[in-house]
C-alpha positions in Angstrom: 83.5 107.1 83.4 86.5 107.8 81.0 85.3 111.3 79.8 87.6 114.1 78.4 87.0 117.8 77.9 86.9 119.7 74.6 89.3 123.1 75.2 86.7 125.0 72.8 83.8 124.9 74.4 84.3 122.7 77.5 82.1 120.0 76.8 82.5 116.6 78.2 83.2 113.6 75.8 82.1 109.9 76.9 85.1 108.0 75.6 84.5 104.8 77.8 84.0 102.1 74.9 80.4 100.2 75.8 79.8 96.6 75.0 76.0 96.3 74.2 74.4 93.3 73.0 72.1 92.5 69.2 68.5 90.8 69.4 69.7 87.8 70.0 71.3 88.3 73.0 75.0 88.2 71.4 77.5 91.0 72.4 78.5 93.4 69.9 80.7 96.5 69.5 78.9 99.5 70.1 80.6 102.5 67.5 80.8 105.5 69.2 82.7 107.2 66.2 86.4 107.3 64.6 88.1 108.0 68.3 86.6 105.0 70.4 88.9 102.3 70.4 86.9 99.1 69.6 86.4 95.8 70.9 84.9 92.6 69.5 82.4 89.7 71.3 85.7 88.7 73.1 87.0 92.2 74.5 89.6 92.0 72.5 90.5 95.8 70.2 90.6 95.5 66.9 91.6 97.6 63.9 88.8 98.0 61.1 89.7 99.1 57.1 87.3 101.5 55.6 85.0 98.8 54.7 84.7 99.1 58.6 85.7 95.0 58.7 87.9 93.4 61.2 91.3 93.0 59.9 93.5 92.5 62.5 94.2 93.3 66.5 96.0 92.6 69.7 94.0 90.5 72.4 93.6 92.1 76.1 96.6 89.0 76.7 98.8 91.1 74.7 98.4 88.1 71.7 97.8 89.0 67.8 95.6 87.8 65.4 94.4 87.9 62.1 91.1 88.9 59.7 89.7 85.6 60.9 90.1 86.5 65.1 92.1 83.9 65.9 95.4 84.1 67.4 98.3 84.1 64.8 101.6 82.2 65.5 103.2 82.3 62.1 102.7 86.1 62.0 104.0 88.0 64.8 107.7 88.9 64.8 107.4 92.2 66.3 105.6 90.4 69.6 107.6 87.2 69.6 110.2 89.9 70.0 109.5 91.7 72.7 108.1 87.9 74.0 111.8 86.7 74.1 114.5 89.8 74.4 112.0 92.3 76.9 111.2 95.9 75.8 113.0 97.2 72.8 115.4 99.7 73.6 115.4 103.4 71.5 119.4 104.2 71.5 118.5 107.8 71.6 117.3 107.9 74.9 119.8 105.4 76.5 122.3 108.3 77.3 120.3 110.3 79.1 121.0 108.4 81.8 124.8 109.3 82.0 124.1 112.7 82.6 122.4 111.7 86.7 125.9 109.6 86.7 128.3 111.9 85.7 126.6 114.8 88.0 126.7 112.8 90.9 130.4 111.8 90.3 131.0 116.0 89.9 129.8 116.0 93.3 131.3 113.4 94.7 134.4 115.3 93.3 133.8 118.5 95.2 132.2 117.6 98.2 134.9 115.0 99.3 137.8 116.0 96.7 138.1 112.3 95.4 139.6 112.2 91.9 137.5 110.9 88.8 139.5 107.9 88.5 139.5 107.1 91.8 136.0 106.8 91.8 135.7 104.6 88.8 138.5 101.9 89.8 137.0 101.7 92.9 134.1 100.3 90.8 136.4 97.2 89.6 138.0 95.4 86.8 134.8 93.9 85.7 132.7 97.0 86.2 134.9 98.1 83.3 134.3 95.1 80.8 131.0 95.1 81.7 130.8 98.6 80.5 132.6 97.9 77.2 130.7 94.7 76.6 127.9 96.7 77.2 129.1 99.7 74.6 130.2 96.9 71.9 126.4 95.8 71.9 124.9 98.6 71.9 127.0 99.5 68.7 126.4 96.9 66.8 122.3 97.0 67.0 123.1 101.0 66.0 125.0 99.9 62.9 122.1 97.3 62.0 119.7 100.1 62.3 121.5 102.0 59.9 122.0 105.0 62.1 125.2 106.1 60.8 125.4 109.5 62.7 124.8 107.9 66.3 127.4 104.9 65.6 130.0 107.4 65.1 129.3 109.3 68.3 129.7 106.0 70.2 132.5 104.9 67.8 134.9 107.8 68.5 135.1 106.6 72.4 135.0 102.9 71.8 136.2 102.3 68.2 138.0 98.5 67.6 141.3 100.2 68.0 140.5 101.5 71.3 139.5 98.8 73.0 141.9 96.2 72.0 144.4 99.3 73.3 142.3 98.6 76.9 142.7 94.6 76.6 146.4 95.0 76.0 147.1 97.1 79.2 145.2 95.3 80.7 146.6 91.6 79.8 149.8 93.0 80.2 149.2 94.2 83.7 147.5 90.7 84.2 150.8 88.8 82.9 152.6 90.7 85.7 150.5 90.0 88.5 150.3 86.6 87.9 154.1 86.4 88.1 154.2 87.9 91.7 151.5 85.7 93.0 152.4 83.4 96.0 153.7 80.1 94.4 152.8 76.9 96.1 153.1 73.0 95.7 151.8 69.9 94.5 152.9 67.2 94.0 156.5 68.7 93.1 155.0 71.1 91.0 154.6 75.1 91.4 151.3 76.6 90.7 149.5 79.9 91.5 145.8 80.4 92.3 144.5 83.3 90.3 141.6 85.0 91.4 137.9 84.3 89.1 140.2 81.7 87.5 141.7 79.4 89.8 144.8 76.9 90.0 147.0 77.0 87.5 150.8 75.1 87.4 153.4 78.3 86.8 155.4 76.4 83.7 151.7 76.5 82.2 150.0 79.8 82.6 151.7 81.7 79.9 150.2 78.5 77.5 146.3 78.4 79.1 146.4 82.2 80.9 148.2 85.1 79.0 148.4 83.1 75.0 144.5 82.7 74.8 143.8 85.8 76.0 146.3 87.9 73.3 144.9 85.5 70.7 141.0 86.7 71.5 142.5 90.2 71.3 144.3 90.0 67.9 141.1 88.0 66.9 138.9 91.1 68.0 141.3 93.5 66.4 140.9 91.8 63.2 137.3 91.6 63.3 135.0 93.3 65.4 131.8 90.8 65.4 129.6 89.8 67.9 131.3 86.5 68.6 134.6 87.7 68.8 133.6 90.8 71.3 131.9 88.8 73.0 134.9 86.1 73.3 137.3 89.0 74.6 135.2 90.7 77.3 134.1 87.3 78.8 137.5 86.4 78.8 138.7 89.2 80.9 135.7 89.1 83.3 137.0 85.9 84.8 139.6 87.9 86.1 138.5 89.4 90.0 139.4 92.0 92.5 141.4 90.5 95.5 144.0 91.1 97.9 146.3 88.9 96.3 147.4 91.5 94.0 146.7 95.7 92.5 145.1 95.0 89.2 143.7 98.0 88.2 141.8 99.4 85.7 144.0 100.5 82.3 144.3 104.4 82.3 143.3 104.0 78.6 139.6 103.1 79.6 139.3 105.6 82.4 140.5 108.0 79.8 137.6 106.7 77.8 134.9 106.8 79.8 135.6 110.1 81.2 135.9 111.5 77.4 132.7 109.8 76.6 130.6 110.3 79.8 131.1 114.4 79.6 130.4 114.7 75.8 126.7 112.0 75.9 126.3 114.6 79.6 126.9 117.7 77.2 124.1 116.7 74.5 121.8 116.5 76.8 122.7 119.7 78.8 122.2 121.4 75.3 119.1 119.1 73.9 117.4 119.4 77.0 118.2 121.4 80.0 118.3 124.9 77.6 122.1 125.0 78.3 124.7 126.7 75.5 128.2 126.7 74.7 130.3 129.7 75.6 130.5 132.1 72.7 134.5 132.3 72.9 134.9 128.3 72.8 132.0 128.1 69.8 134.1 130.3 68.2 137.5 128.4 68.9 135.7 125.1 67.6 135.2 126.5 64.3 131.5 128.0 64.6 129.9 129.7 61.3 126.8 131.3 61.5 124.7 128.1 60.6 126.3 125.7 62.6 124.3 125.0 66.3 125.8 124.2 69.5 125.5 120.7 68.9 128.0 120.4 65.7 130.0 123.1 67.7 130.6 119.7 70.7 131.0 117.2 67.9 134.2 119.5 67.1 134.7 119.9 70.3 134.5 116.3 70.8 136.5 115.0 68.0 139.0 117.0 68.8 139.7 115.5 72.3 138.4 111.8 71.8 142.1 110.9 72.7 141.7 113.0 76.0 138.6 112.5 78.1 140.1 114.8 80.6 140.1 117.8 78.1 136.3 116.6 77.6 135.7 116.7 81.2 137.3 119.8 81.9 135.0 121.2 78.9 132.2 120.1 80.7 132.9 121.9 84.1 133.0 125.4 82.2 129.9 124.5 80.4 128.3 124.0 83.5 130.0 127.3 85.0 128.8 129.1 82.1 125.3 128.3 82.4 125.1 128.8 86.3 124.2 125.3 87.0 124.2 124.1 90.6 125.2 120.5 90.2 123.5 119.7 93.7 120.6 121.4 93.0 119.9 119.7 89.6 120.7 116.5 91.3 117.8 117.2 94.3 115.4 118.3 91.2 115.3 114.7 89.9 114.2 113.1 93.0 110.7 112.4 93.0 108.7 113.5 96.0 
């Protein structure tokens, strides 16, 4: 029985919906008033108008259909959606998750002293292009939305600028481990074997390796699209960690995703966790009396969103300043 309990007065409420049947032996909705969701002869819940008619519904198979009960192909974007991309994703929850990340790298920095880039490059080169691909999307379906005020938070850590900045160091560091790879021979012929890519002759790798690669860059610097965003980080993800040569990750990202890891971490210390921003640095970040701790980090933010490691270090005396135990938060997320 599916029964709930009114606060007032303690009674119990039947709320299981009942399918009875009419004289003839034909199932019908029984109405148990406004709060019972309904059902037809099928099972299936249905919405009514105030003429109390069926209009429209979602089967128990998860399928729509109209007035009429049947199921509707020619009318269901919002299902066809979720049909063919999965669940829809609500942006402002996304971060949360960084916060659980970034704690555990702040441990992992004070119980074994391991430095924050350390960490992340031991992640890999396509770790990183994964993230940025990853960013770039996430961007664009903001700025469809028309959520002005959350692209620009994302936007100050990986604006177009920023990231062709990353795929330059990095091609450029690419170009000069290609050049001290082992050369070898065939036929007469030098050619190196690069790692995700494969064989290439040496007196043609600046022509199929390094040119293309630039040429995506300028094209994503030019126009920051899906197609060309996409072009650039595929690209570059071809590219693996291997023993034949140190190709790190550019300091320009790690700088990055420090800056934007510990200011996404800090909205949700203040949004969420009851956390607040030392009065003195409020105060240095240009706080009036009307202005909350959030627009206080947004100053705080843009002010450092060319130096992550000010952001981080921002971080660690927020989370002095509130008395947090970054272990102990960590162990209070686990489920039992």
């Amino acid at each position: 029985m599916n029964t709930i309990t009114c606060p007032n007065c303690g009674a119990e409420i039947d709320m299981t919906p009942v399918l009875v049947k009419d004289s003839k032996g034909k199932p019908v909705v029984e109405d148990r008033g406004p709060n019972v969701p309904l059902r037809d002869a099928k099972g299936r819940f249905v919405g009514v108008d105030f003429g109390n008619n069926m209009k429209h519904g979602i089967s128990l198979a998860g399928e729509e259909y109209d007035n009429d009960g049947e199921h509707n192909d020619d009318d269901e974007p919002l299902c066809e959606r979720v049909r063919k991309q999965g669940p829809v994703k609500n942006h402002r929850l996304f971060r949360r998750w960084i916060m659980s990340q970034v704690f555990h790298l702040l441990l992992r920095m004070e119980k074994w002293n391991d430095g924050f880039a350390k960490i992340i490059r031991q992640r890999g080169i396509r770790y990183m292009w994964k993230v940025i691909k990853q960013e770039l999307h996430d961007m664009r379906a903001i700025q469809r939305h028309g959520d002005t005020e959350e692209f620009k938070r994302r936007n100050r850590w990986w604006s177009t600028e920023a990231v062709a900045d990353i795929a330059s160091s990095f091609a450029y560091s690419l170009d000069e481990q290609i050049r001290k790879l082992k050369h070898r021979k065939c036929k007469g012929r030098e050619y190196v074997t690069i790692p995700g890519y494969g064989m290439v002759f040496c007196d043609e790798y600046v022509k199929k390796v390094t040119e293309p690669f630039h040429a995506r860059i300028e094209a994503f610097r030019k126009c920051n699209c899906q197609k060309t965003a996409d072009a650039l980080c595929d690209y570059a993800m071809q590219f693996k960690d291997s023993t034949a040569w140190k190709l790190g990750m550019p300091t320009e990202f790690i700088d990055r995703f420090k800056g934007a890891g510990a200011y996404f971490t800090l909205r949700n210390m203040l949004m969420f966790h009851g956390c607040r921003i030392p009065y003195e640095a409020a105060q240095k970040f240009g706080r009036k009396d009307y202005n909350t701790d959030l627009e206080v980090l947004d100053n705080v933010a843009e002010e450092y969103k060319d130096e992550g490691w000010q952001m981080l270090g921002f971080l660690k005396d927020v989370i002095k300043h509130n008395g947090i135990d970054v272990e102990a938060k960590i162990r209070s997320w686990k489920k039992d």
